[in-house]
Structure formats: structure tokens, C-alpha cells
C-alpha positions as CSV (number, residue, x, y, z in Angstrom):
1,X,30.1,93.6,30.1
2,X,26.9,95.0,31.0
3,X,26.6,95.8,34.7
4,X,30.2,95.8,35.6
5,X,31.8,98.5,36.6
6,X,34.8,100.3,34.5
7,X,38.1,99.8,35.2
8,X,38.8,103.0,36.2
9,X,35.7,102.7,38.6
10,X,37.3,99.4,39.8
11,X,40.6,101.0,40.7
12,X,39.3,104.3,42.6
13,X,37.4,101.7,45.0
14,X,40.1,99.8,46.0
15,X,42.5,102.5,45.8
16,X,39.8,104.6,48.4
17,X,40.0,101.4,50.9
18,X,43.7,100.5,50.2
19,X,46.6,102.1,51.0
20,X,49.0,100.6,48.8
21,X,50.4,102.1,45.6
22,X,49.0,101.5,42.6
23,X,51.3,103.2,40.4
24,X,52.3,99.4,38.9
25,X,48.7,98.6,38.2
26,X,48.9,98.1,34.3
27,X,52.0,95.5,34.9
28,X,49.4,93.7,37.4
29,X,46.4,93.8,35.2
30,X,48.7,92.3,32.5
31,X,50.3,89.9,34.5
32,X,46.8,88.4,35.9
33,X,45.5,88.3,32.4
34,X,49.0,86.0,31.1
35,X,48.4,83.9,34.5
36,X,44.7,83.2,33.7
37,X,45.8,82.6,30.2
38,X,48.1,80.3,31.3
39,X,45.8,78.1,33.8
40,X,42.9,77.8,30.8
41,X,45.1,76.8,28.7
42,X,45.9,73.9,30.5
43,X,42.4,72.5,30.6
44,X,42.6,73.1,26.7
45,X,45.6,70.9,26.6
46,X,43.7,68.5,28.9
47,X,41.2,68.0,26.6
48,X,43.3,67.8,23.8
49,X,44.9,64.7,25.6
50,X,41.0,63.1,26.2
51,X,41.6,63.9,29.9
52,X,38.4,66.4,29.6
53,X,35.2,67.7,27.4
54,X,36.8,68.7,24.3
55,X,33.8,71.5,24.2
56,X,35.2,72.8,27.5
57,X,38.8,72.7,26.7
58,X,38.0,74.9,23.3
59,X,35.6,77.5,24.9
60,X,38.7,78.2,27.6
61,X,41.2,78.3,24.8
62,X,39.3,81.3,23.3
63,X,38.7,82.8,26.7
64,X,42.3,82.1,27.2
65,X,43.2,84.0,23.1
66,X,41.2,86.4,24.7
67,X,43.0,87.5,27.7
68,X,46.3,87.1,26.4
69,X,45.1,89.5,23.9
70,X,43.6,91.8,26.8
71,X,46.9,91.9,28.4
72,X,48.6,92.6,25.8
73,X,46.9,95.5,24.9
74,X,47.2,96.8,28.3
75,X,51.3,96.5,27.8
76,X,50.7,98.5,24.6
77,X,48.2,101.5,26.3
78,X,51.6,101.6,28.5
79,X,53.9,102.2,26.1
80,X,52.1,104.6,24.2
81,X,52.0,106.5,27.2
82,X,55.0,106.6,27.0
């Protein structure tokens, strides 16, 4: 997204103020994208239930698709490394 910084940009920061390893990064990055994932989708199911906006509950289903998506391409980068 414009103005963001790249991942790579991202992880040199914190890795220049941290001292932990960061060799499991990609397992991380995949795991917060499922966990996210997971938490939208339970508004989604929400308003599929009438407990909330059903305009809400589809725009975080998509964001939701869309990190699921994210993480696993971030399983498959790994593998191809491989």
C-alpha cells in the first residue's frame, strides 16, 4: 500500500532494535495472517447470524480471503526456497 514500508524494510528495523532471532519469520508472518483470518471471519459469521451489519461482516470476509491467501503464499515462497 502506498506509504508503507516493504517487508523487508519492516524486518531490518525491528531486527536493528531486537535481539531476537528471526530466522522463523515467514512461519510468524503466516501464522498472524491465519489468526487474523480467523478473528474476521467470526464477525462474518456474526453477521450471517443477524448478530451484525451484514455489509461489515462481508467486507471482513474478503479481507479475511485475502490474508488467508497472503499467508499462504508466504508458506509457498518458503518452500520454493527450499
Amino acid at each position: 500500500m502506498p506509504g508503507l514500508p516493504y517487508r523487508r524494510m519492516i524486518i531490518k528495523r525491528y531486527a536493528d532494535g531486537s535481539s531476537r532471532d528471526l530466522g522463523a519469520i515467514d512461519w510468524y508472518q503466516a501464522l498472524a495472517c491465519y489468526r487474523l483470518g480467523i478473528i474476521l471471519e467470526g464477525t462474518h459469521a456474526r453477521a450471517c447470524a443477524g448478530k451484525a451489519p451484514m455489509q461489515v461482516g462481508e467486507r471482513l470476509h474478503a479481507v479475511a480471503e485475502s490474508l488467508i491467501d497472503q499467508g499462504l503464499g508466504v508458506v509457498a515462497a518458503v518452500q520454493a526456497r527450499q
